[in-house]
Short mmCIF file of the C-alpha atoms (twelve columns), coordinates in Angstrom:
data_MODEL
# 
_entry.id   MODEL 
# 
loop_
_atom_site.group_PDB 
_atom_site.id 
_atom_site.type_symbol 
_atom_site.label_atom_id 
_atom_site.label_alt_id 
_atom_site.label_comp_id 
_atom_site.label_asym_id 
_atom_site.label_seq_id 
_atom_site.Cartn_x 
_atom_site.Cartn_y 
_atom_site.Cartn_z 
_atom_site.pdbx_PDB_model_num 
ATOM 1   C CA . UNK A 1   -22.516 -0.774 -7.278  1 
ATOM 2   C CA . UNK A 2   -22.253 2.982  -6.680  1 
ATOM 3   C CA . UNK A 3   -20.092 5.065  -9.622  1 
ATOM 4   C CA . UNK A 4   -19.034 8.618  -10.116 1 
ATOM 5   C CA . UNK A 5   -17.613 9.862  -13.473 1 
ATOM 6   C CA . UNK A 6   -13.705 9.686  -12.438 1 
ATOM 7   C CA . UNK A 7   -12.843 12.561 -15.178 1 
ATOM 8   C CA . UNK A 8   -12.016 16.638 -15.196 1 
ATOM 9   C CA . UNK A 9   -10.065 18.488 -12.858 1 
ATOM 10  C CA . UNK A 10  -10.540 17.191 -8.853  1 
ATOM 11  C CA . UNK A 11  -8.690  20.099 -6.604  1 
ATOM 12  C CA . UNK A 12  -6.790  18.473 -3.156  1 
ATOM 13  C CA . UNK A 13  -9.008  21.022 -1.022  1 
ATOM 14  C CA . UNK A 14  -6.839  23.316 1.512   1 
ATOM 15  C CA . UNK A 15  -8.297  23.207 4.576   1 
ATOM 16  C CA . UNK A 16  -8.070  27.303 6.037   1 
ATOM 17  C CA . UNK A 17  -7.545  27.667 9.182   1 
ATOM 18  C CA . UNK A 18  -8.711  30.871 10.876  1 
ATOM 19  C CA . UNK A 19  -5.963  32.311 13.748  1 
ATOM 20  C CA . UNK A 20  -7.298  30.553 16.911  1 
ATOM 21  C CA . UNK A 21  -6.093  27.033 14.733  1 
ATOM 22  C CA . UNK A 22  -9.746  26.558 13.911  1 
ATOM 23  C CA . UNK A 23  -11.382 25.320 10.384  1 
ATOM 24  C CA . UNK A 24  -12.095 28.849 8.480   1 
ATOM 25  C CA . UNK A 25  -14.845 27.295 7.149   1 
ATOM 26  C CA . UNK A 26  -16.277 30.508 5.508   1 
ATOM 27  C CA . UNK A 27  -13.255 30.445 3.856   1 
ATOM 28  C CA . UNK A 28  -13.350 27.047 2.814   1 
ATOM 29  C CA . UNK A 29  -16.561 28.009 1.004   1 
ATOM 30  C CA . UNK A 30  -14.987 30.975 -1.088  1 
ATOM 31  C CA . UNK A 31  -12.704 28.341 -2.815  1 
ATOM 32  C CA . UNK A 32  -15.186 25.896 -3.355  1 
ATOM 33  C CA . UNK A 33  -17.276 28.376 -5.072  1 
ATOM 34  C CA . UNK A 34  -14.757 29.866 -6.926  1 
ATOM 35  C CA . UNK A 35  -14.006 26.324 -7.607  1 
ATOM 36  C CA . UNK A 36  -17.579 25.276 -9.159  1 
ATOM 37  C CA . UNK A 37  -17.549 28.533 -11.665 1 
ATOM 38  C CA . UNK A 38  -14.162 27.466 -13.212 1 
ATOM 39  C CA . UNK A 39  -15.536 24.116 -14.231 1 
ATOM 40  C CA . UNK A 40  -14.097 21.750 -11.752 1 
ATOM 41  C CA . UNK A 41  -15.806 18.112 -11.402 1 
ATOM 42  C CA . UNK A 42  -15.262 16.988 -8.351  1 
ATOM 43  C CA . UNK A 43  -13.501 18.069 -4.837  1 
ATOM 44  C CA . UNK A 44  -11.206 15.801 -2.204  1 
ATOM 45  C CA . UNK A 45  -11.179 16.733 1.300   1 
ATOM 46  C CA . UNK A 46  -9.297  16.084 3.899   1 
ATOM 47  C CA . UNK A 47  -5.629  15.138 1.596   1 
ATOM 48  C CA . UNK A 48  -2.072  15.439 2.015   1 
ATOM 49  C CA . UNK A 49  -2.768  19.124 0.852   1 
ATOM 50  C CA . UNK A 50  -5.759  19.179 3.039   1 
ATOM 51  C CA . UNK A 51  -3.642  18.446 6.585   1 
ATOM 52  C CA . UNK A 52  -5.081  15.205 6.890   1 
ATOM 53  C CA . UNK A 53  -2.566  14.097 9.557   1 
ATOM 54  C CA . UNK A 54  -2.970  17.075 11.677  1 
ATOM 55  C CA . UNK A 55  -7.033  17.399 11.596  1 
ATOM 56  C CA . UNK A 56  -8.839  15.736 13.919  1 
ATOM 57  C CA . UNK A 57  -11.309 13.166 13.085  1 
ATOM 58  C CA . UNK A 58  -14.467 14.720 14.240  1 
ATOM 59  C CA . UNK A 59  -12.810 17.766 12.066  1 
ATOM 60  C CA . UNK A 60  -12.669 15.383 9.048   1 
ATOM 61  C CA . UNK A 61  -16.616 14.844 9.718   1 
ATOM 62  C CA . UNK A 62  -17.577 18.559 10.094  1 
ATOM 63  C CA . UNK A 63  -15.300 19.488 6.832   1 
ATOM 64  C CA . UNK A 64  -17.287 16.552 4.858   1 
ATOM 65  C CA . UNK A 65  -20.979 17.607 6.359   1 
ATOM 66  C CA . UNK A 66  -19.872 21.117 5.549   1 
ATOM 67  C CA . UNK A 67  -19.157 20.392 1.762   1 
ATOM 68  C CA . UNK A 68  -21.610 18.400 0.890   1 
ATOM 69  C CA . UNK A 69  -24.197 20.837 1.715   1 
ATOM 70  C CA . UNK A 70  -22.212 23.335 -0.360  1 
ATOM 71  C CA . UNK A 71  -22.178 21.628 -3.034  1 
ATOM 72  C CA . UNK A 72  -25.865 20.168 -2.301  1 
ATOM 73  C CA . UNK A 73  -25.244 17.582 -4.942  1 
ATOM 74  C CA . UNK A 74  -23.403 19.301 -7.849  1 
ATOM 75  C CA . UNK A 75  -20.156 17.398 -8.280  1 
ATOM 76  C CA . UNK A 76  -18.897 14.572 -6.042  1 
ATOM 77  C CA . UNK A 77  -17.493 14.813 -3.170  1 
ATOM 78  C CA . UNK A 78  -14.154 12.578 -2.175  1 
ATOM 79  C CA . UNK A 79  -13.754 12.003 1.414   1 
ATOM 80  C CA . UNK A 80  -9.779  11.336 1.420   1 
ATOM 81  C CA . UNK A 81  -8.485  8.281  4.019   1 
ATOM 82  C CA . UNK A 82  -5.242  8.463  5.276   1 
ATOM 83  C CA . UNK A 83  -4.909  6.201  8.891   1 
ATOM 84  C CA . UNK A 84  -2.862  4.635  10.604  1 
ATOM 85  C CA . UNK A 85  -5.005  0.996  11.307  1 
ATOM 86  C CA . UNK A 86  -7.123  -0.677 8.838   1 
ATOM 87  C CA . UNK A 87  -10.109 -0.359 11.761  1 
ATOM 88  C CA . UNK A 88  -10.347 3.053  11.997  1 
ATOM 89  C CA . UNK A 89  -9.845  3.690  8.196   1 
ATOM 90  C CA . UNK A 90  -12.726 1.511  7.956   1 
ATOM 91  C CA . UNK A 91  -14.440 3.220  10.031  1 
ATOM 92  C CA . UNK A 92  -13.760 6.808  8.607   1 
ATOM 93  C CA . UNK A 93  -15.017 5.271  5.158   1 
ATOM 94  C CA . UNK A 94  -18.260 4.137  6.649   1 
ATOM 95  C CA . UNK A 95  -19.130 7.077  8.356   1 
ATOM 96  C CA . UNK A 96  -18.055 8.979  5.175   1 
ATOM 97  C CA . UNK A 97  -20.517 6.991  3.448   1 
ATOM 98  C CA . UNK A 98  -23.400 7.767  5.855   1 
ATOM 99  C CA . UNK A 99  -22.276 11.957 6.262   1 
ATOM 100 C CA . UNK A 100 -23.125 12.136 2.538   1 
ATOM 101 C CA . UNK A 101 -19.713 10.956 0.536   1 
ATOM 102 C CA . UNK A 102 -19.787 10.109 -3.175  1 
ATOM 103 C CA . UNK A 103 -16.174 8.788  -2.855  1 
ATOM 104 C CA . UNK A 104 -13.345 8.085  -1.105  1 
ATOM 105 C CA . UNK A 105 -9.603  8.248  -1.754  1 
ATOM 106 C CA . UNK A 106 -7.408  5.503  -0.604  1 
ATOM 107 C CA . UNK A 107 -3.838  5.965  0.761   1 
ATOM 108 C CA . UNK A 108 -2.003  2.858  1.826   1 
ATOM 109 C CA . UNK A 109 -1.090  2.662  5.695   1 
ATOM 110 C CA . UNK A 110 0.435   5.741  7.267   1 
ATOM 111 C CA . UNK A 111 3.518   5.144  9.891   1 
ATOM 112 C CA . UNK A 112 3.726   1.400  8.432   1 
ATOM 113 C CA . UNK A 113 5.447   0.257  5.451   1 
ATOM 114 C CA . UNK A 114 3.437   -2.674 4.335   1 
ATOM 115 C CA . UNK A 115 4.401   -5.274 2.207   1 
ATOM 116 C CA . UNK A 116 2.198   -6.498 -0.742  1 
ATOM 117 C CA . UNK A 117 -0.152  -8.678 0.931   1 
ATOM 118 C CA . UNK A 118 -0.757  -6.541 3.474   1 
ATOM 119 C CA . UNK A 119 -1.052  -3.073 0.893   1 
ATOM 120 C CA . UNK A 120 -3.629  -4.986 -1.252  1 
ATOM 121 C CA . UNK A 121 -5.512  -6.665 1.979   1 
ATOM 122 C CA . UNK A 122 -5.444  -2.926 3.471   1 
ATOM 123 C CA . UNK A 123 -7.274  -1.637 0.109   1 
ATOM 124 C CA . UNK A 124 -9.458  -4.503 -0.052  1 
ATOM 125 C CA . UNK A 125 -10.744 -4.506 3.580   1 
ATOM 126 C CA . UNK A 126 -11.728 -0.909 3.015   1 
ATOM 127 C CA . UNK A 127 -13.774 -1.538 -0.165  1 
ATOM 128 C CA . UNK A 128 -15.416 -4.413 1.180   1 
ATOM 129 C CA . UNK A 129 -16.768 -2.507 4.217   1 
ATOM 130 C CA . UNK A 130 -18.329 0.507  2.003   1 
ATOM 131 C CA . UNK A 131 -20.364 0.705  -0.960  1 
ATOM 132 C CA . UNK A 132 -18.746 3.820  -1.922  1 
ATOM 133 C CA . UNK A 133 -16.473 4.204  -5.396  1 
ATOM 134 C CA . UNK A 134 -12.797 4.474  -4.433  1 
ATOM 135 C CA . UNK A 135 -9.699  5.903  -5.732  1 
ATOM 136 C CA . UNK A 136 -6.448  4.195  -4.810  1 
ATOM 137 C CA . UNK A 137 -3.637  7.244  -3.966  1 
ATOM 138 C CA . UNK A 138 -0.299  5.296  -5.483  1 
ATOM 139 C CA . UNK A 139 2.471   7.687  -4.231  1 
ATOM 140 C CA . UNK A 140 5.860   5.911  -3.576  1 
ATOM 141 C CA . UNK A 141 7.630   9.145  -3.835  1 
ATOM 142 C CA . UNK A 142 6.278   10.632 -0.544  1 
ATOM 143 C CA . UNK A 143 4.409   7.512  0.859   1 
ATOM 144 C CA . UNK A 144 7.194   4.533  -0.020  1 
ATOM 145 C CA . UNK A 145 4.931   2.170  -0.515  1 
ATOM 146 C CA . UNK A 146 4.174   1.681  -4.302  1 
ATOM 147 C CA . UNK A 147 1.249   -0.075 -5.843  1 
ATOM 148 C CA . UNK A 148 2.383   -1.863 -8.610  1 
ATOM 149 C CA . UNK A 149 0.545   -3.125 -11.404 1 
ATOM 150 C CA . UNK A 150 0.610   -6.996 -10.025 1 
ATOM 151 C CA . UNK A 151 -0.759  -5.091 -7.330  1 
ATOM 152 C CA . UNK A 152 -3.863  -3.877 -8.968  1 
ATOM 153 C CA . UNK A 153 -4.322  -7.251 -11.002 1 
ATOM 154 C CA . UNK A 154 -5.510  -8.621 -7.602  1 
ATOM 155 C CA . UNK A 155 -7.357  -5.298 -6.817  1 
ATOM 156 C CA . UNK A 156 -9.157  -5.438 -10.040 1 
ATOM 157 C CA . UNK A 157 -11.499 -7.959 -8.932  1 
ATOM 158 C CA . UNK A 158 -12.819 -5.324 -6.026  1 
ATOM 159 C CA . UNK A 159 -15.628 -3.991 -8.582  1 
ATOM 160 C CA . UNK A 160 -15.750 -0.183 -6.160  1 
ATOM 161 C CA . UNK A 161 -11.592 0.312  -6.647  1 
ATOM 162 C CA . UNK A 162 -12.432 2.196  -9.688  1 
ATOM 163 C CA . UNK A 163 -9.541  4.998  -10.064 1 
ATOM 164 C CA . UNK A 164 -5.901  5.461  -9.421  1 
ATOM 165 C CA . UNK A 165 -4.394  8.502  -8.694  1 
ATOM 166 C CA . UNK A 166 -1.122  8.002  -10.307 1 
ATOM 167 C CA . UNK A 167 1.589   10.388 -8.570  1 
ATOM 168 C CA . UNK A 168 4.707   7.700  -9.255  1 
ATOM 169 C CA . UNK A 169 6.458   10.541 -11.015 1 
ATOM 170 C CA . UNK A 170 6.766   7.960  -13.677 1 
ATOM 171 C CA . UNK A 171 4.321   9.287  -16.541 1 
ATOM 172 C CA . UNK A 172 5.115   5.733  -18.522 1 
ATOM 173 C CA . UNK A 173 2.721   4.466  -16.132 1 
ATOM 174 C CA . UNK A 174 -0.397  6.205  -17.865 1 
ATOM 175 C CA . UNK A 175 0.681   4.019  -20.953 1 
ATOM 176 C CA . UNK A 176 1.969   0.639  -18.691 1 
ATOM 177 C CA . UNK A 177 -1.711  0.798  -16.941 1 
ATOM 178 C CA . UNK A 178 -3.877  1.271  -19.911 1 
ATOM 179 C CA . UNK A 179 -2.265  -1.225 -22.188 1 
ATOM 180 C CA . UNK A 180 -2.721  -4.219 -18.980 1 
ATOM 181 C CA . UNK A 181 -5.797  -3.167 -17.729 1 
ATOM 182 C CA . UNK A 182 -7.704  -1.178 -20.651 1 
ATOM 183 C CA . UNK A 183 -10.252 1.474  -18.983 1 
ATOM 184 C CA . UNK A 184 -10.545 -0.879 -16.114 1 
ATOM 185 C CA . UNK A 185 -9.181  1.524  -13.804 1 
ATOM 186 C CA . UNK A 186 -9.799  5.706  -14.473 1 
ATOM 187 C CA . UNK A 187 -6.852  7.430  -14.535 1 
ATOM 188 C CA . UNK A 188 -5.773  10.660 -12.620 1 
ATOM 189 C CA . UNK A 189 -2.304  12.675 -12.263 1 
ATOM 190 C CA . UNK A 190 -1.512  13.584 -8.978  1 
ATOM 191 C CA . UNK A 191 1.349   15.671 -9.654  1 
ATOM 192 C CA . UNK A 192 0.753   19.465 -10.770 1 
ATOM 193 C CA . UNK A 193 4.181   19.426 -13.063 1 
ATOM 194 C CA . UNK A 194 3.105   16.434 -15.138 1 
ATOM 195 C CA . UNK A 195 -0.539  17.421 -15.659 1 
ATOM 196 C CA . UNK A 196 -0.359  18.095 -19.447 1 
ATOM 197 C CA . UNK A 197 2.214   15.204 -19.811 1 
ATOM 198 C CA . UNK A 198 -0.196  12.983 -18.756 1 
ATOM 199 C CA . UNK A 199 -3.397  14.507 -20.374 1 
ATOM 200 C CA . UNK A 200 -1.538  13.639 -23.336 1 
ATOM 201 C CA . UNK A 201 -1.020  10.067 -22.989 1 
ATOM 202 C CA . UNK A 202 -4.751  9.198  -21.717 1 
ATOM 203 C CA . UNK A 203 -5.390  10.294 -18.302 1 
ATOM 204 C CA . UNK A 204 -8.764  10.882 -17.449 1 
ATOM 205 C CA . UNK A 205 -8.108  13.881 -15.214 1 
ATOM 206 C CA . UNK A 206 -6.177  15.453 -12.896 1 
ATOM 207 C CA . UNK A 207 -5.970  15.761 -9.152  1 
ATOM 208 C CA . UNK A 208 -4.767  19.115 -8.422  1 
ATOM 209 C CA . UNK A 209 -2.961  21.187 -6.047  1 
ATOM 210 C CA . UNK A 210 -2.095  25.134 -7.562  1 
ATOM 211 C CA . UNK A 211 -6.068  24.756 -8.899  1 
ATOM 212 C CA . UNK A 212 -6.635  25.720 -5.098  1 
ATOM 213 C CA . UNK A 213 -5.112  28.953 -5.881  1 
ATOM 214 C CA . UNK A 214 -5.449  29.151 -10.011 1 
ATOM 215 C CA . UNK A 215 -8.894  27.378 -10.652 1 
ATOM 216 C CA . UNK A 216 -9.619  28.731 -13.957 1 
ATOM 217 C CA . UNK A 217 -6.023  28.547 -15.583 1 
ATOM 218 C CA . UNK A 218 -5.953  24.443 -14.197 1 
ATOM 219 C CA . UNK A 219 -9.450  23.703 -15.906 1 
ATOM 220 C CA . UNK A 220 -8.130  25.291 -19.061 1 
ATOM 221 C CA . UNK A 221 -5.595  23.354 -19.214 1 
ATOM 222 C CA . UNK A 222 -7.415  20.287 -18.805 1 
ATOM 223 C CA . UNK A 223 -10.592 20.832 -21.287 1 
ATOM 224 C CA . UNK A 224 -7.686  22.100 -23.761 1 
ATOM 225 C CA . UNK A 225 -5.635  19.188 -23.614 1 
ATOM 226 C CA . UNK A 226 -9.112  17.398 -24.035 1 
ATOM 227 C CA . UNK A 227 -10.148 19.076 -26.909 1 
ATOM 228 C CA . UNK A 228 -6.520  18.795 -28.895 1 
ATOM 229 C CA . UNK A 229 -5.543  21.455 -28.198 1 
ATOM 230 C CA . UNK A 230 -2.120  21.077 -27.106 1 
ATOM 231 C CA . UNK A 231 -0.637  24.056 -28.328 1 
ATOM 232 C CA . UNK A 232 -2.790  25.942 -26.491 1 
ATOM 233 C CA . UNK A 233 -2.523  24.157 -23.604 1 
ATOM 234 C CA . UNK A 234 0.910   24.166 -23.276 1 
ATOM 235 C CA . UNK A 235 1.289   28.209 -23.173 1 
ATOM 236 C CA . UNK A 236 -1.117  28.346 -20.112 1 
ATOM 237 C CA . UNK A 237 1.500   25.390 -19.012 1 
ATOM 238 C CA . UNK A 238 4.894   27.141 -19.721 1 
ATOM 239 C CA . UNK A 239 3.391   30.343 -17.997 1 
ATOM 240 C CA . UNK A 240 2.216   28.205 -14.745 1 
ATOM 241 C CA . UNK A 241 5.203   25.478 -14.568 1 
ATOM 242 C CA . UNK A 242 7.296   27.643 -11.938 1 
ATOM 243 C CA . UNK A 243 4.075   27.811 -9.321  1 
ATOM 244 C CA . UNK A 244 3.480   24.246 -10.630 1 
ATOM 245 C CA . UNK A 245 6.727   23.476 -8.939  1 
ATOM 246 C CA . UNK A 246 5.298   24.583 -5.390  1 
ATOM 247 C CA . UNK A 247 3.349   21.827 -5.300  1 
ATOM 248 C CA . UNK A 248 6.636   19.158 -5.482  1 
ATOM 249 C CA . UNK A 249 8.058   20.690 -2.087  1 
ATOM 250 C CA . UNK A 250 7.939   19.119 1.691   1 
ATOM 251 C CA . UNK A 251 6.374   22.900 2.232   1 
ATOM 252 C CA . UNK A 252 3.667   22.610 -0.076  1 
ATOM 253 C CA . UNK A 253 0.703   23.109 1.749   1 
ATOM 254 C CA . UNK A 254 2.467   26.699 3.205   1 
ATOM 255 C CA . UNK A 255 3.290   27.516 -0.515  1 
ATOM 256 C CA . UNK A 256 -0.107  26.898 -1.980  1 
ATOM 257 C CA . UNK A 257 -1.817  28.516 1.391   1 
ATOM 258 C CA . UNK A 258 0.071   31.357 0.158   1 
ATOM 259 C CA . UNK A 259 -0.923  31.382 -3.171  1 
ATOM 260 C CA . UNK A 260 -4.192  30.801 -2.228  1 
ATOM 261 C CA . UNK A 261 -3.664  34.559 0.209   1 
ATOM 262 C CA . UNK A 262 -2.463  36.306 -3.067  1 
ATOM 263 C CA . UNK A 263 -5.350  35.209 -5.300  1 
ATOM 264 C CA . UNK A 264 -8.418  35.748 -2.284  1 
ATOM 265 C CA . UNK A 265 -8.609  32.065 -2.063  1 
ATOM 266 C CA . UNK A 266 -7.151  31.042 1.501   1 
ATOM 267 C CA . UNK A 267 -5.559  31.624 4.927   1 
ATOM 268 C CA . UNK A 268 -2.298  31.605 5.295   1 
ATOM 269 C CA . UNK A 269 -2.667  29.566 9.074   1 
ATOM 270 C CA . UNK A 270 -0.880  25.844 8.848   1 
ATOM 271 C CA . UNK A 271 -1.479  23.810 11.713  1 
ATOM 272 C CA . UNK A 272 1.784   22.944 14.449  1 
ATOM 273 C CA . UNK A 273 3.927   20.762 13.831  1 
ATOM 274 C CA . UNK A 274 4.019   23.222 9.935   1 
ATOM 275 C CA . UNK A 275 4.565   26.543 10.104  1 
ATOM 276 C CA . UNK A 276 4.033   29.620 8.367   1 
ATOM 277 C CA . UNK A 277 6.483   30.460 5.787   1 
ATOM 278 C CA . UNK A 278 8.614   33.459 6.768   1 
ATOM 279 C CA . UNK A 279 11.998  35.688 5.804   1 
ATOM 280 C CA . UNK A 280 13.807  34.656 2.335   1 
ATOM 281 C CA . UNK A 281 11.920  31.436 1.970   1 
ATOM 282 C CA . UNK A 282 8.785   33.463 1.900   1 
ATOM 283 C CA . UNK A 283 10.051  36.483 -0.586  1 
ATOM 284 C CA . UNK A 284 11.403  33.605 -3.176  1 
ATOM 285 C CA . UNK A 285 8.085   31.781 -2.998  1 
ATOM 286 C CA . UNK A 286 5.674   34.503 -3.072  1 
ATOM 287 C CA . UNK A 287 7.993   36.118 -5.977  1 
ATOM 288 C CA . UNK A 288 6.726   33.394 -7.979  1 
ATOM 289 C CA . UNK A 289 3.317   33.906 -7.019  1 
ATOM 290 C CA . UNK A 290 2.933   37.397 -7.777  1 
ATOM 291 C CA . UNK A 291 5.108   37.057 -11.445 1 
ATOM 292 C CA . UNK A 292 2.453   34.705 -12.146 1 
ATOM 293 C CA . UNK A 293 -0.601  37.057 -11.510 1 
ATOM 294 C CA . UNK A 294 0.874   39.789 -13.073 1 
ATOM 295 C CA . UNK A 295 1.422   37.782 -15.857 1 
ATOM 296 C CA . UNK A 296 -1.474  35.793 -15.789 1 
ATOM 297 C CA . UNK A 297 -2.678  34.747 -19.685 1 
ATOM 298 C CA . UNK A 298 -5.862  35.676 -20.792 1 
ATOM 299 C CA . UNK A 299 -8.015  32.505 -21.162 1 
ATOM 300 C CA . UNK A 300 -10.090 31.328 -24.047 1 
ATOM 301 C CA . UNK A 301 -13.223 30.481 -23.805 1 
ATOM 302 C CA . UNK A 302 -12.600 26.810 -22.083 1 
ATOM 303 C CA . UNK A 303 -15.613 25.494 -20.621 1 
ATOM 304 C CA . UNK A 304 -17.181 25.295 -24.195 1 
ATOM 305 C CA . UNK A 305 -14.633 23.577 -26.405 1 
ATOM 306 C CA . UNK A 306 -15.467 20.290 -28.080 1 
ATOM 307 C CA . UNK A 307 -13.901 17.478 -25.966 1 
ATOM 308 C CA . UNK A 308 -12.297 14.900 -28.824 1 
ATOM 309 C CA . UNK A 309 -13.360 11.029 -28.270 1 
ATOM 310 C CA . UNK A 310 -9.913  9.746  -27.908 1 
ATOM 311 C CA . UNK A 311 -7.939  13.284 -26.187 1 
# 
């Protein structure tokens, strides 16, 4: 059974667009590499973030092939599956698997809202027709379709469903899933405002959106909160919180494309049906933006703390 080390900081990858609506893919390969040097552990393509249900599946194939020789093998790379059937989510996994994917990351169905049976047997069908470790996306908030923990009792007994990516809003649910299931199942936030919240009661990292934009200051935050040192931590968080917030928005792949403009990271291109931000709606969010990089804190030196057994 195949394994990658579920912990650290994971960034939801943007996908840039360049101005004729095609993948900037020079561009994609700034962030990545500005990505690698702040100490991140792993990248997911093709996400909410990254306009999943606007790309094109042969796009979704290119951005993969793309990364992975990038990366050429440094930290995993998380091929995200969000589709509408089980049959063609089955198939993105296995050609995933063969285009050089460590990973994948699981939504449940798109368009349908399944019941229980039909969640787990969605999950499970996946998993049994790839080899590849999987991450199971639980997001009721945006998705409606919540995977609770009778949910992963049955999906516990699929040995590659190795890692949740808990975005329930409910932080509780750090604690509820280690004390039924111990370290069966690795534990990442999904949501940027709750990232030190749930550092603090045991996840095992964090998938990220604002690290797109703000690599270094997300890592920091993360080996900080690792190391015990929360006090720390928590004045890099009080100074991010209000571009944090961009990320809990039904525009926020537009606000953290812009973000990712201001800090040399992105394109601001979205792909029809979204569309750029513009007038007041882009002042107030790229106010908060540029407060935050003329305010940005000075970091210490992060990637070399000592990481505490238990943080």
């Amino acid at each position: 059974m195949r394994r990658i080390n579920w912990e650290g900081v994971f960034p939801a990858m943007l996908t840039p667009f360049a101005a004729n609506d095609t993948i900037d893919f020079s561009m994609f390969e700034k962030n990545v590499t500005a990505q690698l040097a702040a100490g991140i552990d792993g990248v997911i393509l093709g996400g909410s973030l990254g306009e999943a249900s606007t790309l094109e599946y042969e796009e979704k194939i290119q951005l993969l092939v793309f990364c992975v020789e990038v990366l050429k093998g440094r930290i995993p790379t998380v091929m995200n599956i969000a589709e509408q059937s089980t049959r063609v989510a089955v198939k993105l996994a296995q050609d995933a698997e063969a285009n050089g994917a460590d990973a994948l990351m699981v939504l449940p169905p798109m368009r349908y809202r399944s019941d229980e049976t039909e969640t787990v047997t969605y999950f499970k069908t996946i998993a049994e027709n790839t080899s590849l470790p999987i991450m199971v996306y639980n997001n009721p908030i945006d998705y409606k379709i919540e995977v609770t923990p009778e949910m992963f009792e049955q999906l516990a007994k699929t040995p590659n469903i190795q890692a949740v990516k808990e975005s329930t809003r409910d932080v509780t649910n750090v604690v509820r899933m280690r004390n039924r299931f111990g370290n069966r199942f690795s534990l990442l936030c999904g949501v940027d405002t709750l990232i030190l919240e749930e550092l603090m009661l045991g996840a095992d990292g964090v998938v990220g959106g604002l690290v797109d934009a703000f690599p270094a200051e997300t890592v920091a935050i993360y080996k900080l909160a690792k190391a015990g040192m929360y006090k720390e931590a928590l004045e890099i968080y009080k100074w991010f919180m209000p571009v944090l917030e961009l990320d809990i928005h039904p525009k926020l792949v537009q606000n953290i494309k812009l973000a990712g403009v201001q800090t040399g990271l992105s394109t601001e291109y979205v792909r029809a049906p979204r569309l750029p931000l513009v007038g007041e709606e882009r002042k107030r969010v790229l106010d908060i933006i540029n407060k935050a990089i003329a305010t940005r804190p000075q970091l210490p030196d992060y990637l070399n703390l000592p990481v505490l057994q238990n943080a």
